[in-house]
Every structure is written in structure tokens, then in C-alpha cells.
FIMARGU-289784 format. One record per residue (C-alpha): residue in one letter; x, y, z. Coordinates in steps of 0.25 Angstrom, whole numbers, plus 5000, padded with zeros to 4 digits. Layout:
{type:A; xx:X; yy:Y; zz:Z}
...
This chain:
{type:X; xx:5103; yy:5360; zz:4969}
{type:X; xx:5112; yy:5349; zz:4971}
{type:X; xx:5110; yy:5335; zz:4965}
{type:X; xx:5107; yy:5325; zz:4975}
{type:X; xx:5122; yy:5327; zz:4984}
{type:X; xx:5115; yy:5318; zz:4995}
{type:X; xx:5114; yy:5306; zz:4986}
{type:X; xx:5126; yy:5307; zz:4979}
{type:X; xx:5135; yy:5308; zz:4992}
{type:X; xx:5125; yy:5295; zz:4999}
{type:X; xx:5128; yy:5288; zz:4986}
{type:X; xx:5144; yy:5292; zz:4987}
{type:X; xx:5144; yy:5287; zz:5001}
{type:X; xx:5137; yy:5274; zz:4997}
{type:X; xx:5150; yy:5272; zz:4986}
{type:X; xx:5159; yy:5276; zz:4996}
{type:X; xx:5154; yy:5266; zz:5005}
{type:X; xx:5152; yy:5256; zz:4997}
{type:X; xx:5167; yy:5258; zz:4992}
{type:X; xx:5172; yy:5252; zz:5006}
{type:X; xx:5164; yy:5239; zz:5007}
{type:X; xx:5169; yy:5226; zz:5002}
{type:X; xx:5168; yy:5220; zz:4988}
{type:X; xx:5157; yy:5211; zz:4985}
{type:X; xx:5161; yy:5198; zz:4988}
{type:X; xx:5161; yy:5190; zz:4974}
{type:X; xx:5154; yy:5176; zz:4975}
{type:X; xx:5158; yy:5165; zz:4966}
{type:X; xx:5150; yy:5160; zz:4955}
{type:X; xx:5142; yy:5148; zz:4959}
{type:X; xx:5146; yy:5136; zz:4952}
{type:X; xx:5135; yy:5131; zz:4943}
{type:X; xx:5128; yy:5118; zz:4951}
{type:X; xx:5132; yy:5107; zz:4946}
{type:X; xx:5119; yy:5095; zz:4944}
{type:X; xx:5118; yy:5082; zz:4953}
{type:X; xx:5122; yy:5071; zz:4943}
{type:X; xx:5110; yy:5065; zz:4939}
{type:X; xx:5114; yy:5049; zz:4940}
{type:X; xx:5128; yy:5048; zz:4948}
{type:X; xx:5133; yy:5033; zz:4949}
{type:X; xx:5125; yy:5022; zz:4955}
{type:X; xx:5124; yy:5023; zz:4971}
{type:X; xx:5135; yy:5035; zz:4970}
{type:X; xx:5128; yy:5043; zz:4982}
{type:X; xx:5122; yy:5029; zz:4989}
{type:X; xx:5129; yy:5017; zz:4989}
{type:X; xx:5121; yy:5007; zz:4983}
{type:X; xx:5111; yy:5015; zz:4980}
{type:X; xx:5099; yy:5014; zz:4969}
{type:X; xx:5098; yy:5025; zz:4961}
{type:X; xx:5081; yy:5029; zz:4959}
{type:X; xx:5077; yy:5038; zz:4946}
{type:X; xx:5070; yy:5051; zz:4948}
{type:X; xx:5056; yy:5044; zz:4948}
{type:X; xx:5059; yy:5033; zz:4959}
{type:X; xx:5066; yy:5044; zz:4968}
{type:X; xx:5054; yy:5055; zz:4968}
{type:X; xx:5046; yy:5043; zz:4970}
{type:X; xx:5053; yy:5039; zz:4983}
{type:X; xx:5055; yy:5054; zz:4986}
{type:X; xx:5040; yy:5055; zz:4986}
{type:X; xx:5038; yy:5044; zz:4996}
{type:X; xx:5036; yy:5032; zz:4988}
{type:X; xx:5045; yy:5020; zz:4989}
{type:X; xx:5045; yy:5011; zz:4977}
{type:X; xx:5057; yy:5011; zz:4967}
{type:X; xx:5054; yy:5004; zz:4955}
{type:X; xx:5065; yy:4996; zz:4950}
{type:X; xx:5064; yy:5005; zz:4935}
{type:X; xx:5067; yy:5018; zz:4944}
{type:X; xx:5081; yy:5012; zz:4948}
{type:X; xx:5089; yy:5019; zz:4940}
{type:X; xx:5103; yy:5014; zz:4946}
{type:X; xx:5107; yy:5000; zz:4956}
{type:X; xx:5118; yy:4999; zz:4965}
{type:X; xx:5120; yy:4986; zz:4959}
{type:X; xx:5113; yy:4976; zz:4948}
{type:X; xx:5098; yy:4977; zz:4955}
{type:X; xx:5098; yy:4962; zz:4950}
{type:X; xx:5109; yy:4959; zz:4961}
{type:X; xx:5104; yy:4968; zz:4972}
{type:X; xx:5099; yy:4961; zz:4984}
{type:X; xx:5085; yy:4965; zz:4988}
{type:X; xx:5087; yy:4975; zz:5000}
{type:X; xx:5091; yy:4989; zz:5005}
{type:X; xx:5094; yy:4999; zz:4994}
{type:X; xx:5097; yy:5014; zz:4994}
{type:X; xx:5091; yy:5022; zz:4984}
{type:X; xx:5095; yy:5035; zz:4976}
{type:X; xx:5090; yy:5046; zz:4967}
{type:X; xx:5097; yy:5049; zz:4956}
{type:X; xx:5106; yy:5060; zz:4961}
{type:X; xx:5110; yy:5049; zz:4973}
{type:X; xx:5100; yy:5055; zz:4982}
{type:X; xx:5099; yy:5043; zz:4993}
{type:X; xx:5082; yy:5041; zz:4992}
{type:X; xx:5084; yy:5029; zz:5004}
{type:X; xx:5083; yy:5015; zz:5005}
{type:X; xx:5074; yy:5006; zz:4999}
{type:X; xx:5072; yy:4991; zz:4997}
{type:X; xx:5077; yy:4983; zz:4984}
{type:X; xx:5069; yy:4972; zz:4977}
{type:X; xx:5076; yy:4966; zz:4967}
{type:X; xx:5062; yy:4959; zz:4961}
{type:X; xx:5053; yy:4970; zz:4961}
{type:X; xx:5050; yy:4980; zz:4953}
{type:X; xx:5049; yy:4990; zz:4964}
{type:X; xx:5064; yy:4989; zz:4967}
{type:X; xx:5065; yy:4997; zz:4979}
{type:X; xx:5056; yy:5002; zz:4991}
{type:X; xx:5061; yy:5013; zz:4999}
{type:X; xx:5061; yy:5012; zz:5013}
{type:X; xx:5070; yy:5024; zz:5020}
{type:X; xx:5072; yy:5036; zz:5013}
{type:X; xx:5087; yy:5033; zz:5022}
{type:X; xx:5098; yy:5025; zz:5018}
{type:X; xx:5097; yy:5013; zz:5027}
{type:X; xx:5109; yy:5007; zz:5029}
{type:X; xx:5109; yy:4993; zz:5032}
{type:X; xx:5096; yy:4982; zz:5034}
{type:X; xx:5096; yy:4985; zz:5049}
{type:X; xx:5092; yy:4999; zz:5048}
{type:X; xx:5082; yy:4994; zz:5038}
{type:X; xx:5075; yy:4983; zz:5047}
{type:X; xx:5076; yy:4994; zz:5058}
{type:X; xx:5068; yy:5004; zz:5049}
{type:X; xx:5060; yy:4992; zz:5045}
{type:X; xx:5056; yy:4990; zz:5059}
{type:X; xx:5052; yy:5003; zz:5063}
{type:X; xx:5044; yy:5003; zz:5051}
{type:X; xx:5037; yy:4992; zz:5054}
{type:X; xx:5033; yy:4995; zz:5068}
{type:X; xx:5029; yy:5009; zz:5063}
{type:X; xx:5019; yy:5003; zz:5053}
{type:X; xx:5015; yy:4992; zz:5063}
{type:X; xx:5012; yy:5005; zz:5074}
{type:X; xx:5003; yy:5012; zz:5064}
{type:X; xx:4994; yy:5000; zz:5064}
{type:X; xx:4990; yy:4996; zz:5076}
{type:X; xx:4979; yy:5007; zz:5079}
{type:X; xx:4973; yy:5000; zz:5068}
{type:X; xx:4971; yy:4986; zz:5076}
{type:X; xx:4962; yy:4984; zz:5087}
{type:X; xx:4951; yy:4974; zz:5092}
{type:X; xx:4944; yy:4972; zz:5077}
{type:X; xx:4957; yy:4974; zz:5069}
{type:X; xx:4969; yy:4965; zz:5071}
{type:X; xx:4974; yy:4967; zz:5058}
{type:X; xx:4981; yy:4975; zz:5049}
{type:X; xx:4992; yy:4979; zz:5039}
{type:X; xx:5005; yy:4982; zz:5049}
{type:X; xx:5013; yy:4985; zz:5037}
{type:X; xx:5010; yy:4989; zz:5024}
{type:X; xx:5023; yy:4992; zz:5015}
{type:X; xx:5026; yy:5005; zz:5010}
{type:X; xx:5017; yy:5012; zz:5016}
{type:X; xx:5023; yy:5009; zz:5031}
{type:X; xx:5038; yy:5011; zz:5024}
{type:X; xx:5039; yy:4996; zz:5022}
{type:X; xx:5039; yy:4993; zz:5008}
{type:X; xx:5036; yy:4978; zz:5006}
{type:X; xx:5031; yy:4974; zz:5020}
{type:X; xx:5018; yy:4972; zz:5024}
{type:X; xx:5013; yy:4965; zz:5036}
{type:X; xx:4998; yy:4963; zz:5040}
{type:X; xx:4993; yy:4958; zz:5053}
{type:X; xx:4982; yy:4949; zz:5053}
{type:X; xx:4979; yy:4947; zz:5069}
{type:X; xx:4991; yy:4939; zz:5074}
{type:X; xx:4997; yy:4936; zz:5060}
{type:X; xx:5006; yy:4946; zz:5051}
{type:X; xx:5007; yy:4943; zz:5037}
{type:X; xx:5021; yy:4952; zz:5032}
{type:X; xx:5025; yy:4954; zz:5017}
{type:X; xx:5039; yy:4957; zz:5015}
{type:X; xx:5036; yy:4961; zz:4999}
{type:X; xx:5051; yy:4965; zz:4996}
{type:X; xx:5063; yy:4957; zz:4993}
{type:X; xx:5071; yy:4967; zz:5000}
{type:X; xx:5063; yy:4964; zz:5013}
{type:X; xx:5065; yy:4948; zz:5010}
{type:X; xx:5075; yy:4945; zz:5022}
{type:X; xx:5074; yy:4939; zz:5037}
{type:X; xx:5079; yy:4953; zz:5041}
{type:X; xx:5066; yy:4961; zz:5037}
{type:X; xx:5058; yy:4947; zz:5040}
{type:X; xx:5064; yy:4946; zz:5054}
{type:X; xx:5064; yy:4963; zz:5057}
{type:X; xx:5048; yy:4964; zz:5052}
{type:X; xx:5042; yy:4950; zz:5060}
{type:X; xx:5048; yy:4955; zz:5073}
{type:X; xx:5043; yy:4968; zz:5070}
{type:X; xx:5029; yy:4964; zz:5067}
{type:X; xx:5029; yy:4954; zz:5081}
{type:X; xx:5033; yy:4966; zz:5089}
{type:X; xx:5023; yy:4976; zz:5084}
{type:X; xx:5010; yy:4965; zz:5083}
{type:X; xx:5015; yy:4954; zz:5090}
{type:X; xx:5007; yy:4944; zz:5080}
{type:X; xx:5007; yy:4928; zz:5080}
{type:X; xx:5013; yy:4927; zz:5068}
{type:X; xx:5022; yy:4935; zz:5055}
{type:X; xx:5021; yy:4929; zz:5042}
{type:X; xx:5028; yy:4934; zz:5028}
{type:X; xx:5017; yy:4930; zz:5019}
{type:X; xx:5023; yy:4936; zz:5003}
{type:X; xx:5013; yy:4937; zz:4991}
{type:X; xx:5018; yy:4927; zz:4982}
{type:X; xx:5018; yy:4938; zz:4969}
{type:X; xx:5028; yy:4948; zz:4979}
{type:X; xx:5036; yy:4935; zz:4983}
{type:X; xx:5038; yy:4929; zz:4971}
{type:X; xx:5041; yy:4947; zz:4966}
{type:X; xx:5049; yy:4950; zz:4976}
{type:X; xx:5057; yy:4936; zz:4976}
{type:X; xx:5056; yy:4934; zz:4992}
{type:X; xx:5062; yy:4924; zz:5000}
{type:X; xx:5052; yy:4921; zz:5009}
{type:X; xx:5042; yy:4911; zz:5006}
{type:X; xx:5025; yy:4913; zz:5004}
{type:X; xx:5022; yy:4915; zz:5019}
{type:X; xx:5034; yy:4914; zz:5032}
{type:X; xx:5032; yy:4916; zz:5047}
{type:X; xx:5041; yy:4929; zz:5050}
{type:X; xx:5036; yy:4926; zz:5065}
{type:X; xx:5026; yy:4918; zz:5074}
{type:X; xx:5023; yy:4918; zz:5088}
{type:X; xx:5020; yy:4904; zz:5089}
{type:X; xx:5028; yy:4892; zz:5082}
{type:X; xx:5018; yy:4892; zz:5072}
{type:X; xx:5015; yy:4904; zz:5065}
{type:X; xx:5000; yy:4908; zz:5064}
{type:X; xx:4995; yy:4910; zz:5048}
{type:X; xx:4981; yy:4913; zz:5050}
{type:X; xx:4972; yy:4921; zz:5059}
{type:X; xx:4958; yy:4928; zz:5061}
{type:X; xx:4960; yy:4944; zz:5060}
{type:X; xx:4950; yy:4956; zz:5063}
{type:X; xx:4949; yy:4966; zz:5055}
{type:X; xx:4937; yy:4975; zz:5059}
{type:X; xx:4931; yy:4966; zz:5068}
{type:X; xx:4931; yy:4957; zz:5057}
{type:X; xx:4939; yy:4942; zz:5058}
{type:X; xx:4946; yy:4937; zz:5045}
{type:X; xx:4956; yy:4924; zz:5042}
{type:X; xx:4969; yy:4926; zz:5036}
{type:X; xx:4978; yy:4916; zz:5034}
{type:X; xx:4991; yy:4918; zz:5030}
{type:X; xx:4993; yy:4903; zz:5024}
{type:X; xx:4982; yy:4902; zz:5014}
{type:X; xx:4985; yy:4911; zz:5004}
{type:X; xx:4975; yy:4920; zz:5006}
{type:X; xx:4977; yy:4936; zz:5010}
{type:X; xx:4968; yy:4939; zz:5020}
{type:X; xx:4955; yy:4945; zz:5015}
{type:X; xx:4951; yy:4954; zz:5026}
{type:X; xx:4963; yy:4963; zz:5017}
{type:X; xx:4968; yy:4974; zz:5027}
{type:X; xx:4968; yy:4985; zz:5019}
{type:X; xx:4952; yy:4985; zz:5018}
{type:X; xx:4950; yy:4985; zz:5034}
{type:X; xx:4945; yy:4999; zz:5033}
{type:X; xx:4938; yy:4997; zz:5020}
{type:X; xx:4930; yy:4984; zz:5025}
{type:X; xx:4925; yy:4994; zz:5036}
{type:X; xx:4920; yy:5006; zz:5027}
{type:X; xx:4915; yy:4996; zz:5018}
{type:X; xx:4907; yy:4990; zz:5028}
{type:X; xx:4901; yy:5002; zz:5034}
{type:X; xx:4895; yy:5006; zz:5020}
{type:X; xx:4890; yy:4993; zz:5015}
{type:X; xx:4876; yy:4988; zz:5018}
{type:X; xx:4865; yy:4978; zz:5012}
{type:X; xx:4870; yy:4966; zz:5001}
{type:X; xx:4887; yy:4967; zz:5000}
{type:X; xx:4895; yy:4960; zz:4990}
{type:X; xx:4910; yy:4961; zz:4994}
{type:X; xx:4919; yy:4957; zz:4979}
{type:X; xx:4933; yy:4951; zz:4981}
{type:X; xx:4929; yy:4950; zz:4995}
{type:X; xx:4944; yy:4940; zz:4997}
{type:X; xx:4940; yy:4936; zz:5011}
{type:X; xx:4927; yy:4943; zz:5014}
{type:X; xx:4934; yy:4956; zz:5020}
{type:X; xx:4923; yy:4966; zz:5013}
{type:X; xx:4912; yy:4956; zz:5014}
{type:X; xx:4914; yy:4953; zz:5029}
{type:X; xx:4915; yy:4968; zz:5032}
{type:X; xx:4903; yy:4973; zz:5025}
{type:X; xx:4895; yy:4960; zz:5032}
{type:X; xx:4894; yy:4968; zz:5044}
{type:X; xx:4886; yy:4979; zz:5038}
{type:X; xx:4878; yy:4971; zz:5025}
{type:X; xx:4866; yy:4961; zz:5025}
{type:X; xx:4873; yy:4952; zz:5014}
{type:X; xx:4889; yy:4951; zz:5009}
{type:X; xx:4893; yy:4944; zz:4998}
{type:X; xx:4909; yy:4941; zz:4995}
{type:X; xx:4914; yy:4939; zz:4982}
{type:X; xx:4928; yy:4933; zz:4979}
{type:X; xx:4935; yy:4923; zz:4969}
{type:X; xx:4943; yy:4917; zz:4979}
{type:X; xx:4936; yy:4905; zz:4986}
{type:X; xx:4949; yy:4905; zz:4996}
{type:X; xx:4944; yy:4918; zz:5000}
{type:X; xx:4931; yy:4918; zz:5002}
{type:X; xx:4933; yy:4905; zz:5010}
{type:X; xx:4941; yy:4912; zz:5020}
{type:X; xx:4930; yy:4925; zz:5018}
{type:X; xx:4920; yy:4913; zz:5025}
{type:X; xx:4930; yy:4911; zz:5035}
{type:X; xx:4930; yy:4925; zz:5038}
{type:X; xx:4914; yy:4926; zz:5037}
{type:X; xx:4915; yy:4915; zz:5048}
{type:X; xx:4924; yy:4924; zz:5058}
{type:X; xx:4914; yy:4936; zz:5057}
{type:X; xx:4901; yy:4931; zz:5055}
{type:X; xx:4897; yy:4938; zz:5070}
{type:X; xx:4902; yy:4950; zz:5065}
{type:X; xx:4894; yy:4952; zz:5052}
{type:X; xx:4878; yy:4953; zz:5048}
{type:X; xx:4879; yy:4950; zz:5034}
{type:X; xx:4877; yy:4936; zz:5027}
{type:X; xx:4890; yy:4935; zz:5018}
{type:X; xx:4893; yy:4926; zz:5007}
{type:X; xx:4904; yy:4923; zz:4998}
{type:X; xx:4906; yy:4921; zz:4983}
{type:X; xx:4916; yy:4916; zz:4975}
{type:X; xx:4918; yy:4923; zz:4962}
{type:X; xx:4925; yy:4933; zz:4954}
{type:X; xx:4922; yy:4947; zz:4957}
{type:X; xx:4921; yy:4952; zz:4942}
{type:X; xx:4910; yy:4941; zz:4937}
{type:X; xx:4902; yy:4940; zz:4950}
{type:X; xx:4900; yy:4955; zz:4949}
{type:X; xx:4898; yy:4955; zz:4934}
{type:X; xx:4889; yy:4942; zz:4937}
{type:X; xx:4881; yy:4951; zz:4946}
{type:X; xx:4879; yy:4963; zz:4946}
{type:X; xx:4872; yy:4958; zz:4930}
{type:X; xx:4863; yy:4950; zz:4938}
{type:X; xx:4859; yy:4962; zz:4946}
{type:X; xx:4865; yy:4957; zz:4960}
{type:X; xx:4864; yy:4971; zz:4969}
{type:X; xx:4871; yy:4975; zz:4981}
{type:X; xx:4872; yy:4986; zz:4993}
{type:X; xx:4888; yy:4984; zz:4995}
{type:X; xx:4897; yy:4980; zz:4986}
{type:X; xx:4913; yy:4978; zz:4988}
{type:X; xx:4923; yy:4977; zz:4978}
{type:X; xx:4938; yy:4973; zz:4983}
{type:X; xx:4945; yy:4966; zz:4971}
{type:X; xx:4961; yy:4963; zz:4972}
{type:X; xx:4969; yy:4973; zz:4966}
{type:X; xx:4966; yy:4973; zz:4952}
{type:X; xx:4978; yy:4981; zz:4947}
{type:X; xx:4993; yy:4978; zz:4954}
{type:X; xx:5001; yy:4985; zz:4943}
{type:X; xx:4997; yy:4996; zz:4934}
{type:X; xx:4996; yy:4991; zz:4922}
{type:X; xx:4984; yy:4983; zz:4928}
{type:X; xx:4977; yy:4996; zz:4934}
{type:X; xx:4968; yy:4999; zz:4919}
{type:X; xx:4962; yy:4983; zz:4921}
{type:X; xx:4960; yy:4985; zz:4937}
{type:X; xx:4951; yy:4999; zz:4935}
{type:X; xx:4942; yy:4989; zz:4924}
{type:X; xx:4941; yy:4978; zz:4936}
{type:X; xx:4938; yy:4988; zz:4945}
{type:X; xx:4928; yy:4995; zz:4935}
{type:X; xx:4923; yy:4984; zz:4932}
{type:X; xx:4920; yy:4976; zz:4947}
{type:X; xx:4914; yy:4991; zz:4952}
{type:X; xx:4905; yy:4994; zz:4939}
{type:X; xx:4898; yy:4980; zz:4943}
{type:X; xx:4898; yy:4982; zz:4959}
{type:X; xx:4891; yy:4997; zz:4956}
{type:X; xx:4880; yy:4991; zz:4949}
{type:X; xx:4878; yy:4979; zz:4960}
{type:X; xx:4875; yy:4990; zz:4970}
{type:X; xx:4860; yy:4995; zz:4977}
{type:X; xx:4860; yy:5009; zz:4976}
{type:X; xx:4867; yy:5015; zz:4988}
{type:X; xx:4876; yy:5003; zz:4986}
{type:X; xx:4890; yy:5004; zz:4991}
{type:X; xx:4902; yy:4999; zz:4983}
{type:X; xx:4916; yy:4998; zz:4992}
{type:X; xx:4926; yy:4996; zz:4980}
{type:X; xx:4941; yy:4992; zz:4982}
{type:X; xx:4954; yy:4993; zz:4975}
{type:X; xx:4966; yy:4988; zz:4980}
{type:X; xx:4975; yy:4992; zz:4966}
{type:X; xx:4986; yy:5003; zz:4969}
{type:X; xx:4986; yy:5005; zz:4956}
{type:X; xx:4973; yy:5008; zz:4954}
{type:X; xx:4971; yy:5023; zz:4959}
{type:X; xx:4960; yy:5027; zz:4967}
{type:X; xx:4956; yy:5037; zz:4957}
{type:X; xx:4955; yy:5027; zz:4946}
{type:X; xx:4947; yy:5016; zz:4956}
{type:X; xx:4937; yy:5028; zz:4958}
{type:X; xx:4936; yy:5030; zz:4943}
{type:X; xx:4934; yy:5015; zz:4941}
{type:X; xx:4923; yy:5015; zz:4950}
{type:X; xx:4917; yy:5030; zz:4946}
{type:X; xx:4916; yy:5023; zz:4932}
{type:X; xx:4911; yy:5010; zz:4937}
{type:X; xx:4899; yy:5019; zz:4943}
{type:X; xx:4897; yy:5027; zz:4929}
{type:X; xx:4895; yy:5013; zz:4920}
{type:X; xx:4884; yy:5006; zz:4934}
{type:X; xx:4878; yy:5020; zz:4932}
{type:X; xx:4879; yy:5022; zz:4947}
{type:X; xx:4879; yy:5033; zz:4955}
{type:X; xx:4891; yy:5032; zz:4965}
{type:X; xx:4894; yy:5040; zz:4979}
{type:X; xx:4909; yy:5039; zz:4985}
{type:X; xx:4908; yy:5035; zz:4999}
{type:X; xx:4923; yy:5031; zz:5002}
{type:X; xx:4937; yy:5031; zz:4995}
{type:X; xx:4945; yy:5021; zz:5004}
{type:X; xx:4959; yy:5016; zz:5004}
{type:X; xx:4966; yy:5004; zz:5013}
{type:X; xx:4965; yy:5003; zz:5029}
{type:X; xx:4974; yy:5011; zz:5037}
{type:X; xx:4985; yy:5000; zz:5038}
{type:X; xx:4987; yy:5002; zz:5025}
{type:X; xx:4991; yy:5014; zz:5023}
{type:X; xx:4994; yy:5023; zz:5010}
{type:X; xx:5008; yy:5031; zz:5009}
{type:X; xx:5004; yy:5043; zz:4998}
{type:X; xx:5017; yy:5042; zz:4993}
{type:X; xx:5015; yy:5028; zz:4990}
{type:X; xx:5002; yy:5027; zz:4982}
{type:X; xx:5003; yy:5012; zz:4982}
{type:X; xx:5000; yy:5012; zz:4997}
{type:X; xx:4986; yy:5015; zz:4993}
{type:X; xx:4979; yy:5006; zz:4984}
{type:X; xx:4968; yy:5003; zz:4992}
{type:X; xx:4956; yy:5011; zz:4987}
{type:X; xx:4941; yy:5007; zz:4993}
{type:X; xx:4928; yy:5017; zz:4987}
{type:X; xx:4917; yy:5014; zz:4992}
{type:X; xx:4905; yy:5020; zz:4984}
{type:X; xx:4890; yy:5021; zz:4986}
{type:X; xx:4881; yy:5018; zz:4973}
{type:X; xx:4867; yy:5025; zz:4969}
């Protein structure tokens, strides 16, 4: 029998066939790739430009926008020399990261604001202006018959690094906290804004003397970006749900009804019955809320300035509220130590201290103060009591305030049932990729 004829002729063919075609072209060898230099020369790619380390750049990549001055790794120039202002900003490579605002004096050296390069200061007050309109728009749902005021701006969380602007009825205070913002331009470009959007009797720049004297601005304590009248208005009587309070921008004082709590005051109110004590009440914010629905309110604060204008405020709502209300001047920490040995017993207890941490390093010695204020306030309370505990401490996490007080309940040896986690009202808003927008924490707790 023949081997396989069949195969051998189709595997000839195949040969044959294959002997006509082309060649295979050859492809040439790729050339090995060659690696980005890792640090060109300074402001190569972007004139001018400061060049960001690793960590400063994945930080800004990730939606942040603080630059610490550490994390500058090149300057276009002496950074001693550098006037405060536009600055564009670069990875290592020279990858342009955008534009962000320089400050000579701080330690947070630059605050993004464009991930663009923006090329001259008009195109900055232009983005400037439409960012404070958008922000400005997303408030106004929030003012009506019983609420005329609010924050219009808060910083980096409406894409405004530095300014803030907070309306008071007819007056708008505006902090300009960065030397790069320092300038009649910005001044000039954020007043007119504001008068378009709200139409208010009066702007006023009032600084905080510590970001003043930080930041080395120009402009003095308090100044009148804008009037209506030929004599600016500095004080007035606001609402803020349904409740009337004094500000007055002259005296030294921030206002006590603090903006942030508007929403808190309200939840705080609707769980709080019987006898109240409202700690570090400032100006009775707390205390006047939670007289609409307790029999008695006391207000605790060191400061006799405050609670004089807290009487003020009692005055304008008196209508308004059923409980008798009474202030006492003294610190927070001995009255409650004073009292709660003596057996003193409440149904509602606030506690709103200042923010006891403003850097990290102090963030160990706030948790004690914390610990501390809530271990005495848990063993003040009736059983079914209701504690509304505050901190207004970025650095302090939520998770470590809720240890502070889960330990606080272990040494009263009380029983505590969560009934709220809370955070600032909704003019505040919180960027998640800027944790310090959130620093506002409210836990209001029930005790057995």
C-alpha cells in the first residue's frame, strides 16, 4: 500500500506555494526606553514654576490643595524674595499640577486653586468671580423667613482657599486669611461680587489678629469693603431658626449663635427636655435653643463679655421660649467638677468647648480635656438623660472623640445608647478629599 501519497503531494504544494510569497518583513529592534529624568532644572518644563515632591503632588492629585512649604523641593527664585501671588506648580518630572497661591509667611506655602495654568490676575479674579457666585447660589435654599443667615463662603471647600464671608442679615463679615489675596484687586473683585448676589447694607474685612499678624496683611483689624449708606452698618439683629441674636462686628466678640451649629441647635433641642445645663454656652446659642423645649436652662461661660450679650439675646426671644434661663459665669472644668461632687442632676446637658487642639501635637491633652468634661457631664445626668457633646478640633478624629467618650461612660459606669453622630450645617460643607473641612463632630447620646 502506498504511504500517505495524498499528504506528501498537499504538503509539497503548501512548499511550492509558500516559495512565491514575499519574505517576511524584518522589524527593527526596539530601542531600549529610555527613563524621564527624575529632577530636570528648576521651572525647565514651566517657567517659573515650583517644583512639588512626590508626596505633595499625590496629595494635590488626590484632591487636596495644601502645599506645605517642607514639600517644595525647588523655587523659581529665593522663596524669601517671592512676592505673595500666582505661582504655577510641578511634579518632579515637570508635569504642570496648576496654579496655586503663594505665602511667603506661612507654613502652608501654597493653596491650589486651578488644576490650569492661569496666566495673568485677570483670568484669576474671573475664576474668582465665578466661584463666588457659584458658592453664594448654593446657599440661598438655605435662607428663608426664620433664617437670614449663613456661611456664603467657606474656603477650601467652595474652591476658595483663604476666604470666607458669612452673612449676618444685612451685614457680611469677609476674611481674606492669605497674603496672596492681600490686594485692592481681590478686595474690590469679592465686595462687588457679594453686593450683587445679596445686596447687603454693609461688607466688612474683619482679620483674626493671630492670621493677621501670620500671614503679615496689610489691612488693618476690621475695614469697610462696601456700604450702602455713608456710614457703614457694624452691628445688627440676625435670625436663625426663628431665633434673634446680636452681632456686632466692633466689639470684639464673634458672634455666639456660631453658624456651623444651626442644625445641631435644632436636633439638640428636639431631644432635650426637664432641667438643661448648656457648658461654654459663648452667647446662649445652645441654651436659647434648648429653652423652647426644657422647664429650666442654665448657661455656663468664663466670659462675662459673652454672657452679657447672651442677656441681650434672652431679651430679643423671650416670647419665643418657655423655660426660665439663667447665666453663670465660671470655668467649665471646676463648675462641673464642683458639681457633679455635690450631687447636682440634670435631664439635658450640653457640652460645646472651644477647640481644644489647633495643632497635633496638642491632640493627646485635648482627648484628656475632652475625657475629662464628658466623664463629669455622664455622671450629672437622670437616667434617660441626654448628653449633646461637641468638638470643633480637626485634628481630633471622630473615631477618637467616640473613644473619648465610650471611655468617659465605662469610668461613670454608665450605660450609653447612640442616638446621633452629627457634623456642621449644610453651609459648611465637607470636601472628602479635604479632611480638614470636616471638624465639626456633635454625638448626642442617651444615658441609663
Amino acid at each position: 500500500m502506498p504511504e500517505y501519497p495524498k499528504r506528501e503531494a498537499k504538503r509539497d504544494h503548501r512548499k511550492n506555494k509558500a516559495s512565491h510569497q514575499r519574505p517576511p518583513r524584518r522589524m527593527p529592534a526596539a530601542e531600549p526606553e529610555q527613563a524621564a529624568p527624575e529632577a530636570p532644572g528648576p521651572g525647565r518644563e514651566v517657567p517659573g514654576a515650583a517644583r512639588l515632591s512626590r508626596r505633595a503632588a499625590d496629595r494635590l492629585r488626590a484632591g487636596h490643595v495644601w502645599v506645605y512649604r517642607s514639600d517644595v523641593e525647588e523655587w523659581p527664585a529665593d522663596p524669601e524674595r517671592l512676592s505673595a501671588g500666582l505661582l504655577p506648580v510641578i511634579d518632579r518630572r515637570g508635569v504642570p499640577l496648576g496654579t496655586a497661591l503663594y505665602s511667603p509667611a506661612s507654613e502652608i506655602a501654597l493653596r491650589l486653586i486651578s488644576p490650569e495654568l492661569i496666566a495673568d490676575e485677570s483670568e484669576w479674579l474671573h475664576l474668582l468671580r465665578q466661584r463666588l457666585r457659584a458658592s453664594m447660589a448654593r446657599r440661598k435654599p438655605l435662607l428663608d423667613a426664620e433664617n437670614d443667615a449663613c456661611r456664603l463662603v467657606f474656603s477650601e471647600a467652595d474652591e476658595l482657599p483663604g476666604i470666607t464671608a458669612d452673612q449676618y442679615a444685612g451685614l457680611v463679615i469677609v476674611q481674606l486669611r492669605h497674603k496672596a489675596l492681600d490686594s485692592d484687586a481681590v478686595r474690590s473683585t469679592v465686595a462687588e461680587t457679594i453686593r450683587e448676589a445679596v445686596d447687603p447694607e454693609s461688607i466688612l474685612e474683619r482679620e483674626d489678629p493671630r492670621i493677621r499678624e501670620l500671614e503679615q496683611l496689610s489691612v488693618p483689624a476690621s475695614a469697610t469693603l462696601y456700604s450702602r449708606d455713608a456710614e457703614a452698618v457694624t452691628s445688627t439683629v440676625f435670625r436663625i431658626n426663628g431665633l434673634r441674636f446680636h452681632f456686632d462686628a466692633t466689639s470684639g466678640q464673634k458672634t455666639g449663635a456660631f453658624l456651623d451649629q444651626r442644625e445641631n441647635y435644632v436636633a439638640a433641642a428636639r431631644y432635650a427636655s426637664g432641667e438643661a445645663l448648656d457648658l461654654c454656652t459663648y452667647q446662649g446659642g445652645f441654651a436659647l435653643h434648648l429653652a423652647r423645649t426644657c422647664d429650666r436652662v442654665t448657661g455656663i461661660d468664663v466670659s462675662r463679655a459673652a454672657l452679657e450679650v447672651a442677656e441681650r439675646n434672652l431679651d430679643e426671644n423671650r416670647a419665643a421660649i418657655r423655660a426660665e434661663v439663667d447665666w453663670v459665669e465660671a470655668d467649665a472644668f471646676d463648675l462641673l467638677r464642683d458639681w457633679s461632687d455635690a450631687g447636682s442632676v440634670y435631664d439635658t446637658i450640653v457640652l460645646d468647648p472651644p477647640a481644644f487642639a489647633k495643632t497635633k501635637r496638642a491632640v493627646e491633652g485635648a482627648l484628656r480635656g475632652y475625657r475629662e468634661l464628658n466623664l463629669r457631664a455622664l455622671k450629672m445626668l437622670r437616667p434617660g438623660g441626654r448628653l449633646i457633646t461637641c468638638s470643633c478640633s480637626h485634628h481630633v478624629a471622630l473615631a477618637d472623640f467616640m473613644d473619648t467618650i465610650r471611655s468617659a461612660a465605662g469610668d461613670a459606669r454608665r450605660r450609653v445608647r447612640l442616638l446621633e453622630v452629627r457634623g456642621a450645617a449644610a453651609d459648611h460643607p465637607v470636601v472628602l478629599n479635604i479632611p480638614e473641612t470636616e471638624y465639626l463632630k456633635c454625638v448626642i447620646v442617651e444615658v441609663e
